[in-house]
N, C-alpha and C positions, 0 to 999 in steps of 0.2 A: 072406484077402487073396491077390492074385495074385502068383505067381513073380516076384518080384525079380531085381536084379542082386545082391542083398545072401544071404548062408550063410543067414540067418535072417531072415526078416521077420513082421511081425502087427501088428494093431490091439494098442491099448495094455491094453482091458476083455481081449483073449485072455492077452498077455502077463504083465500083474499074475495071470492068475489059474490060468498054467500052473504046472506042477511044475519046477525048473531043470533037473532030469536032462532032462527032455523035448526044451526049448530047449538042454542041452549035447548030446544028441542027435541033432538036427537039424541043427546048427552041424558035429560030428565027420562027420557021412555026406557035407555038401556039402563039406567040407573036403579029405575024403580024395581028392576026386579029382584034387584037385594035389597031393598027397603024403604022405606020413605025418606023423601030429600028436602032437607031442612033450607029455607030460604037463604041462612047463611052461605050454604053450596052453590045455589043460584047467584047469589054476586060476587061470589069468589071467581068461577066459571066464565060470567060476565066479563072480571075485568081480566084476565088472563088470554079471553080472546082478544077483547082491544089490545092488550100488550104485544099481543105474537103479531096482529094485525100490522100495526106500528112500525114495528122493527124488522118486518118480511116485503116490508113495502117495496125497498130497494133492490131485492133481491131476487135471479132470475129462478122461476118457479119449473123449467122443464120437465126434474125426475124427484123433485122432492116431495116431501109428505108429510103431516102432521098427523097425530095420534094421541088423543086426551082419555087419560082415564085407562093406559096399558096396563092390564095385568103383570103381575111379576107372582105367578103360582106358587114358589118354592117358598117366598119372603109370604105370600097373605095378605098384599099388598098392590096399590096400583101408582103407577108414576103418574104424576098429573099431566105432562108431557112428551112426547119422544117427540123430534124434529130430526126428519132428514132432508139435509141441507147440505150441497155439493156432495163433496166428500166425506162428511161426518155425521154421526148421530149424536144429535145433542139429548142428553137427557137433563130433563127441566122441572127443578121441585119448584113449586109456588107457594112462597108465606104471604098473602095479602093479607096488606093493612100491618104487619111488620116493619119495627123499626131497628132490628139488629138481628144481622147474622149469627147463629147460634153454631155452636160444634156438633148440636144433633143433629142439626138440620140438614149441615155439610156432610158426616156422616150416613144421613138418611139416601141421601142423592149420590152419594159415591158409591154405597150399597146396590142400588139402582144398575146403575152403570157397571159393576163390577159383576154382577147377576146376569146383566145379557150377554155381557165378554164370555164369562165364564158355560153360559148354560143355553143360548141361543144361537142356532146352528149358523146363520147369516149375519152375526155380530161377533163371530172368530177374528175375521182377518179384517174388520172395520175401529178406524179413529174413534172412539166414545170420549164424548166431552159431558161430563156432567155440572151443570149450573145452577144455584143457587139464587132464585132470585126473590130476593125481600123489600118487599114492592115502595114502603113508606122510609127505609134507611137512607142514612146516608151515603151520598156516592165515593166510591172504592179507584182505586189506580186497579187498570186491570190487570189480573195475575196474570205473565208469561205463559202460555199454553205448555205447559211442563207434565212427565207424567215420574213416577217414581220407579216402577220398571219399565223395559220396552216391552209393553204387549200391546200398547196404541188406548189404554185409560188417562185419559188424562186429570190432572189433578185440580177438584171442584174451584171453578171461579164464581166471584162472587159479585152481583150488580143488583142493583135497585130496578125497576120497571122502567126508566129513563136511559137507564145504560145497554138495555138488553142488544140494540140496534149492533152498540158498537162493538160487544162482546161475541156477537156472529163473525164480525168481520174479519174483528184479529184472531177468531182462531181459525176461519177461511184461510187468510192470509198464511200464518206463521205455519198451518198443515195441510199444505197443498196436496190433495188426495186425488185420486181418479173418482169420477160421478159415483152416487149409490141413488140405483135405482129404486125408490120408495115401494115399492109392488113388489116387488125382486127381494128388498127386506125383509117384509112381511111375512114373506110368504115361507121365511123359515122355521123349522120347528123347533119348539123349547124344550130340551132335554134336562133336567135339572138333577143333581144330585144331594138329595138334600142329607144333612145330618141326621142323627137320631130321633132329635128334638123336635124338629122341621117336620120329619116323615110323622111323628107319632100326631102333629097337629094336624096334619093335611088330613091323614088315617082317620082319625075320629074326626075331621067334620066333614066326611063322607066322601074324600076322594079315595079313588082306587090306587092299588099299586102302582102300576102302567104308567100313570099321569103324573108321576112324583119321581120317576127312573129316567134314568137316560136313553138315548136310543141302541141298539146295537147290542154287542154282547151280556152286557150286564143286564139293561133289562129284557130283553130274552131269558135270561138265567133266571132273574128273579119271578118272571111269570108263568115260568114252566113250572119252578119249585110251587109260588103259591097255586095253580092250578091242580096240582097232583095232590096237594096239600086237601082243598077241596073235593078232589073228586073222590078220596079217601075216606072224607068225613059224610058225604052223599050216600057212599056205599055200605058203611058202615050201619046209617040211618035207617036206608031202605030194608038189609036183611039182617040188623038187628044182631049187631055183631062187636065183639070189641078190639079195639088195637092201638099202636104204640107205632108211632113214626120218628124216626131221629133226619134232621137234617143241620148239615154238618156244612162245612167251608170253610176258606179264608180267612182271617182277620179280616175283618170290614166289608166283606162280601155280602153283608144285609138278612144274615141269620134272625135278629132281632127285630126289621122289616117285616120280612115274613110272616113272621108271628105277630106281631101286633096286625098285618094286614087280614089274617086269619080269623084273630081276635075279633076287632072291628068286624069284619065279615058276615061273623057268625052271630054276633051279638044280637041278642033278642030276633033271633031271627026260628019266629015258629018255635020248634020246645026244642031247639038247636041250643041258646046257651053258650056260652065262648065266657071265658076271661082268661087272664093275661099274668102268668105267675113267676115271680124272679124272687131268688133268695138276696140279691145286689139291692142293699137300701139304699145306699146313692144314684142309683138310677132309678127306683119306683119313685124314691123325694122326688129327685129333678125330672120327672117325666108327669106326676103327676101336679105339681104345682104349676109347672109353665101348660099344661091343657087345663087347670083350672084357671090361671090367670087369663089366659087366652079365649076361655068359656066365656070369661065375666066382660072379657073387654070388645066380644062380639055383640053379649045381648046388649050389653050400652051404647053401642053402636046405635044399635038399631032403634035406641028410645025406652029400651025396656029394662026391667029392673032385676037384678041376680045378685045377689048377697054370695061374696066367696067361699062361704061354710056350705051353701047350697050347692055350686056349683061342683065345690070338692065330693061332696057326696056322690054325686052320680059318677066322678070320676074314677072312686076308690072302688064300683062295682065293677069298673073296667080293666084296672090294674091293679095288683093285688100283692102283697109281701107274701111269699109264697110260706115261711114259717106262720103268719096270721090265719090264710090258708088252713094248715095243719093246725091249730090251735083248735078253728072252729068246727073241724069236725071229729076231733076227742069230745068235744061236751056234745056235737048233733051227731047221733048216728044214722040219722037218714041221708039217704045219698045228693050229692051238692046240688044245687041248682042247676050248676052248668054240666053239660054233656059233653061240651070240648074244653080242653084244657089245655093252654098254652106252659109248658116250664121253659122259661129262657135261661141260659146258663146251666142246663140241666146236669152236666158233670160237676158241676159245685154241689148238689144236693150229699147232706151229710151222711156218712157210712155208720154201723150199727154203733161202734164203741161211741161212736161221738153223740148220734141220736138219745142211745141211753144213755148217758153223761151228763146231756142237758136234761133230754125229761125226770131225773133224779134231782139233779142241783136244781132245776127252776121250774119245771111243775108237778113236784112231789110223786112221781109216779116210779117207781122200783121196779126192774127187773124187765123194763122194757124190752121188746124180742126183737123188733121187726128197722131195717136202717129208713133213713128219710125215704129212696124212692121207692122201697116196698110198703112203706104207708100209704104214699100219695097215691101210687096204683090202688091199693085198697080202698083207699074212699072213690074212687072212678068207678073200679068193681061193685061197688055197691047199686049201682043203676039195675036195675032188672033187664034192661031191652038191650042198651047200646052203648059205647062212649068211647071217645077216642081223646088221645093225649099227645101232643107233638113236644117233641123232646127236640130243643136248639142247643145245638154242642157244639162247641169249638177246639179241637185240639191242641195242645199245649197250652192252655188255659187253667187248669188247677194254679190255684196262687193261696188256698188255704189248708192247712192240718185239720184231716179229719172229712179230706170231700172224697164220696163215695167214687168219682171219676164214670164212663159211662158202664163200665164194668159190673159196675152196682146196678142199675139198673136190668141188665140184661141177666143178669144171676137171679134177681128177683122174680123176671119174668120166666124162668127157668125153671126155679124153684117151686112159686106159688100160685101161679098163672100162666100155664101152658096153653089155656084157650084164647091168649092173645094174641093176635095175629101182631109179628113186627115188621114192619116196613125200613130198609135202610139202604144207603146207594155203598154201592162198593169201596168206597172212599172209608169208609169206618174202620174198617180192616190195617188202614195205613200207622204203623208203628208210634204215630207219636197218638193216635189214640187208644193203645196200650187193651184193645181186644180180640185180635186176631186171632189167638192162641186160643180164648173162648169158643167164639163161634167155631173153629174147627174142632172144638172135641163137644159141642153142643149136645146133645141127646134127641136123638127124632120127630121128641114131641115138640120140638122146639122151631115152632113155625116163621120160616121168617121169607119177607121176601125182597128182590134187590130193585130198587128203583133209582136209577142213574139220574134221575130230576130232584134228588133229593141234596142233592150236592150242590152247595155254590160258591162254581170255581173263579169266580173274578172278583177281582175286590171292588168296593163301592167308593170308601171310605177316600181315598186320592183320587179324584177326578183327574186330579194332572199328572199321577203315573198309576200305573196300575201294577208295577215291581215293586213297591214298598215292601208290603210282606213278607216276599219270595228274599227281599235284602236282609233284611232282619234275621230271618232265621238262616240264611247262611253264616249271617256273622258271626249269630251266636251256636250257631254248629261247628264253627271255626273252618267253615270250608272255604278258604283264601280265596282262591282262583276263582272260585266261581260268585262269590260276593264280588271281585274286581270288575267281573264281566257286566253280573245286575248291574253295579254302581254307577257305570258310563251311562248303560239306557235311562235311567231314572235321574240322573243330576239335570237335564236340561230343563225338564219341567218341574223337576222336588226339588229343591233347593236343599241340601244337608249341608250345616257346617260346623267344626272342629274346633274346641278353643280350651283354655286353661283357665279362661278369668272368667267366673259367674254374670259381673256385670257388663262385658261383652256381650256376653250371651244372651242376659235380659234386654238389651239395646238390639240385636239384631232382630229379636221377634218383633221388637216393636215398630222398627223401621221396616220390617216387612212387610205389617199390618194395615188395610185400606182400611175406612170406613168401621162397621164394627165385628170384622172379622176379629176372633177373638185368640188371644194367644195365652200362655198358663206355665206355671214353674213346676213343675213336677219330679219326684223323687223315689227311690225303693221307701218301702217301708222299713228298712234296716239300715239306711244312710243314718245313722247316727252320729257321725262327724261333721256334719257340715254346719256346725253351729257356727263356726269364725265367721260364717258367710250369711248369718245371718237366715241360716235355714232351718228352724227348730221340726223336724219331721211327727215331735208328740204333740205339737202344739194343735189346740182342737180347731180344726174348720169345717165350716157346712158349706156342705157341696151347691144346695139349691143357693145362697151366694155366688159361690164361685162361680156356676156356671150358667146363671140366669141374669145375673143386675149387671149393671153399668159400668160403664170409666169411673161413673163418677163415686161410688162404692168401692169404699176399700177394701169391701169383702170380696168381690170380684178376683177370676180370675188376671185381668187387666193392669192389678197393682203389681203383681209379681212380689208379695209379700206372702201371703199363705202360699203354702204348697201344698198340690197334690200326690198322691200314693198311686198305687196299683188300684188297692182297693176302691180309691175313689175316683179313677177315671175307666175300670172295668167298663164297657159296655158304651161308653161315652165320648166324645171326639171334642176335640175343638181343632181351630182352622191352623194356627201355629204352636208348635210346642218347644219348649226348652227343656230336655233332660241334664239333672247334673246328677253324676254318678260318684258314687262313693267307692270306699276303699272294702265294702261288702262282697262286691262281685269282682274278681281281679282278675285279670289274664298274667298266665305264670310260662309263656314259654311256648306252650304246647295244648296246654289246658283250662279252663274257668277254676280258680280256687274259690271258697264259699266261705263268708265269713258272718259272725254275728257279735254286737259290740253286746258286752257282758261285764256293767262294773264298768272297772277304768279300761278295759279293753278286747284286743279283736281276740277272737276263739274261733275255731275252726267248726264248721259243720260240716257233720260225718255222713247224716241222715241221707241217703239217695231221696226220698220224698223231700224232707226241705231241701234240696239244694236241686231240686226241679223243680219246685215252686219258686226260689229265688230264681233261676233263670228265665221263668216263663212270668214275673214279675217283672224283666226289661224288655222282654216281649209288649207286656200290656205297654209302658210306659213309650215302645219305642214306636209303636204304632198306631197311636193317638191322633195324632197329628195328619189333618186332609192336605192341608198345603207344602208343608216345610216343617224341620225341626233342627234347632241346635244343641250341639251335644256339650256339656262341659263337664271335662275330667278335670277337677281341680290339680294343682301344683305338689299341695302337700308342702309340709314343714320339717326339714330335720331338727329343730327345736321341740317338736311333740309325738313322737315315739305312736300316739294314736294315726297321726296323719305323717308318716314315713313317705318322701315322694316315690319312694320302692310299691310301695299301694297303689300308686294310680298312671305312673311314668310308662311299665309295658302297655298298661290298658288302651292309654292315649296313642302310643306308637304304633300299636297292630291298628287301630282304629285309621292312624294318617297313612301308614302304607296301605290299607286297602283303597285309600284314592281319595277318602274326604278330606275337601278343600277345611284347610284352616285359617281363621279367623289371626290375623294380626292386631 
């Protein structure tokens, strides 16, 4: 059989009829070249082969195949077993010398299994049975081969090393499949689409873009962006030149990929220089703590020793709070270390009134001139030779008072830096990112140039539709008919569903949830009534909780007790979400009416800026979610005058005629 992604692979007629030294053999040479292998892996390995040995004995080996030690790229991780066996792929975690079945463990392995469905090209339309087997436990009645949706995952069963035999049989038996050819398997490619989280780990421990994307349009799109990205920063280099690139896209199209791929890229590479700047502190926390945790839990891997204080160190010179950023080069006036400079979110950088606002109230400085992105170009300007700056922007994105939007930028560059060459794909121009009217009445000197790879037009963020986005803003464009249309394409593989009662809606994410795909309650940041429900929206949470720890953490998203905001899932996904919407943003007929709780009640907002930020607030919240999301418009009380069911009864109704399925 052909070179695998797996330490050991073969036909089943090889493997029954190898020597184990052989196969431990094979397993320690491809091992060792990520590290050294502790005796304990040796007799784990050991008896996992007699195990599979055992229980394959009976069974006819034509086209199946065994596979120890599979990669699973997007997770970090390796399955200890795949078996292809008749018709099914079994995936096979090993606890040896275990004497009980754990939930993590069963989650670890249904992760497994839910990872090749999802992201391996010749595990689409194949039976995955994932199995748990805890070698010293006691023996289980075996689960019915059941799965929880029909996509063909079945739901983990669980046997001791004595059982494994009979556990092949009955799920041979009860999923009678046509052959899978083990070679035929293999031979498929792993397209994965990972999260935020996932990409920023792979990124910094030295995987490429490419290897972390899926196949076909999306990553196409993402490697043209990063290459143009590069070949920008090459050119720049070579003659010695400055410039400014925006690249723009989708929600969830991998705008922030990009740039951390850049980042990484460029890092310490030669007096090149790269790091990675966001003004979103919920995303530098949670991006930096899970690559330090992930730092620390590789060198311990490996026998070696890394103190988490050490590890964050290195991490904080790779991503950076883009205000910290600004801080340290008011007190340094010599030009940054790095030459490239990533701003993620760049239309959130703050506009002049707000910049002087704060350097007055918080670092005594009066009379300041200049808004946040005509500073940050100024310390880039400071370099003598070179520097370029990639601006990731996303439109309909502002969700704060006081953000300069990209306008500010380009006015900057207009202003004070006309030797900056701008680079931007035609897409910038498009009305919701509110510059069109600039660039046409731009002034000559105002270099700019248009690069159609700068754009990216496909989303990432739903593997399993790729109309989320395009749903979203029809709805809340209120363009009916044509949200009716998206809605059919996308319900087959995105599940959305409609309901009135909050704890419906926290019960469906959770019964949607494999393994530890993760799900989260999320809310506007003006939902101020949803206290009866137990939803206090001022109440404080930290996001590196929510969106890093476990079940078993009630800080976690997972409890469905904290909620998240706009602000705190900006730039962030998780796999299921449940939006509940308040009596802030109302549909009245015809229109979005805008509200803000004030005191004992609703007041109307006038501001066209807030009440674009409130709607580009259910934006962020309504497109969070890769997998599925349910919506809850609460009922409302004619007993509380705050919560009138007049507040949320059209919202819910425009919401069910446009075709989402409702939750009884």
């Amino acid at each position: 059989m052909a070179r695998s992604r797996a330490y050991y692979s073969s036909d089943l007629a090889t493997f029954l009829d190898e020597e184990n030294t052989r196969i431990l053999g094979t397993l320690s040479r491809a091992a060792s070249d990520d590290g050294p292998i502790e005796p304990a892996q040796l007799l784990s390995w050991e008896q996992q082969i007699r195990c599979l040995t055992s229980a394959l004995r009976s069974h006819p080996a034509s086209t199946g195949g065994v596979f120890f030690e599979y990669a699973v790229p997007r997770l970090g991780r390796r399955i200890d077993v795949v078996l292809v066996l008749g018709g099914v792929v079994f995936v096979i975690e090993f606890k040896v010398g275990a004497k009980q079945y754990t939930a993590a463990a069963l989650d670890q392995v249904w992760d497994y299994a839910l990872d090749l469905k999802n992201f391996h090209e010749t595990s689409h339309d194949k039976v995955l049975c994932p199995v748990l087997v805890a070698t010293d436990a006691p023996a289980r009645p075996i689960r019915t081969a059941t799965s929880v949706r029909d996509d063909g995952v079945l739901v983990p069963i669980c046997c001791n090393s004595a059982q494994l035999d009979a556990v092949l049989d009955h799920v041979l038996q009860s999923r009678p499949q046509s052959l899978v050819v083990a070679r035929d398997w293999d031979a498929g490619r792993y397209a994965p689409t990972p999260s935020i989280i996932e990409a920023a780990l792979a990124l910094y421990s030295g995987h490429g873009v490419a290897e972390i994307s899926r196949f076909g349009a999306e990553e196409r799109n993402l490697r043209e962006t990063s290459s143009a990205v590069d070949a920008l920063i090459e050119q720049c280099r070579e003659s010695r030149q400055k410039a400014i690139c925006f690249v723009t896209g989708v929600p969830g199209a991998g705008k922030t990929l990009v740039g951390l791929n850049v980042a990484a890229t460029h890092a310490q590479q030669g007096d090149t220089h790269s790091v990675f700047l966001s003004g979103n502190g919920p995303l530098v926390a949670v991006l930096r703590e899970a690559l330090t945790r992930d730092q620390v839990r590789r060198t311990r891997a490996r026998g070696e020793k890394l103190t988490k204080s050490a590890a964050l160190t290195t991490v904080k010179s790779f991503i950076q709070n883009v205000h910290h950023f600004r801080d340290e080069y008011l007190r340094d006036q010599r030009p940054p270390v790095d030459h490239v400079a990533v701003f993620d979110e760049a239309q959130r950088a703050w506009n002049l009134t707000q910049t002087a606002a704060f350097m007055q109230r918080k670092r005594g400085q009066a009379g300041f001139d200049m808004s946040e992105p005509e500073y940050l170009i100024s310390c880039m300007d400071r370099h003598p030779d070179w520097a370029v700056i990639v601006c990731l922007v996303g439109g309909g994105q502002e969700i704060n008072t006081g953000e300069a939007g990209i306008r500010g930028w380009l006015e900057a560059l207009s202003r004070r830096f006309p030797h900056w060459k701008v680079h931007l794909p035609a897409e910038l121009r498009d009305s919701e990112y509110q510059v069109a009217d600039f660039l046409r009445q731009a002034p000559p000197t105002f270099s700019v140039v248009n690069d159609e790879r700068l754009h990216l037009a496909v989303s990432m963020r739903s593997f399993r539709a790729q109309h989320v986005s395009t749903l979203v803003k029809q709805v809340l464009d209120l363009e009916r008919q044509e949200a009716v249309r998206t809605l059919v394409r996308v319900l087959p593989s995105y599940p959305i569903v409609l309901t009135r009662d909050v704890n419906l809606g926290k019960e469906w994410v959770r019964s949607q949830a494999r393994g530890n795909e993760r799900y989260g309650l999320m809310v506007s940041s003006q939902a101020e009534r949803l206290r009866p429900h137990a939803i206090h929206v001022r109440a404080p949470m930290d996001p590196v909780h929510w969106f890093l720890d476990g079940k078993e953490d009630v800080r976690s998203s997972y409890y469905l007790e904290d909620v998240a905001t706009e602000f705190h899932v900006q730039g962030l996904e998780l796999d299921w979400g449940c939006v509940v919407w308040d009596g802030d943003f109302r549909f009245a007929g015809s229109a979005w009416t805008h509200h803000a709780f004030v005191g004992s009640k609703w007041q109307n907002i006038n501001s066209p800026e807030r009440r674009t930020f409130q709607k580009n607030a259910y934006r962020v919240l309504l497109t969070r979610a890769r997998q599925g999301v349910a919506i809850v418009v609460p009922t409302g009380t004619a007993s509380d005058a705050t919560r009138d069911p007049k507040f949320y009864d059209s919202t819910f109704e425009y919401l069910r005629q446009i075709g989402i399925p409702v939750l009884r």
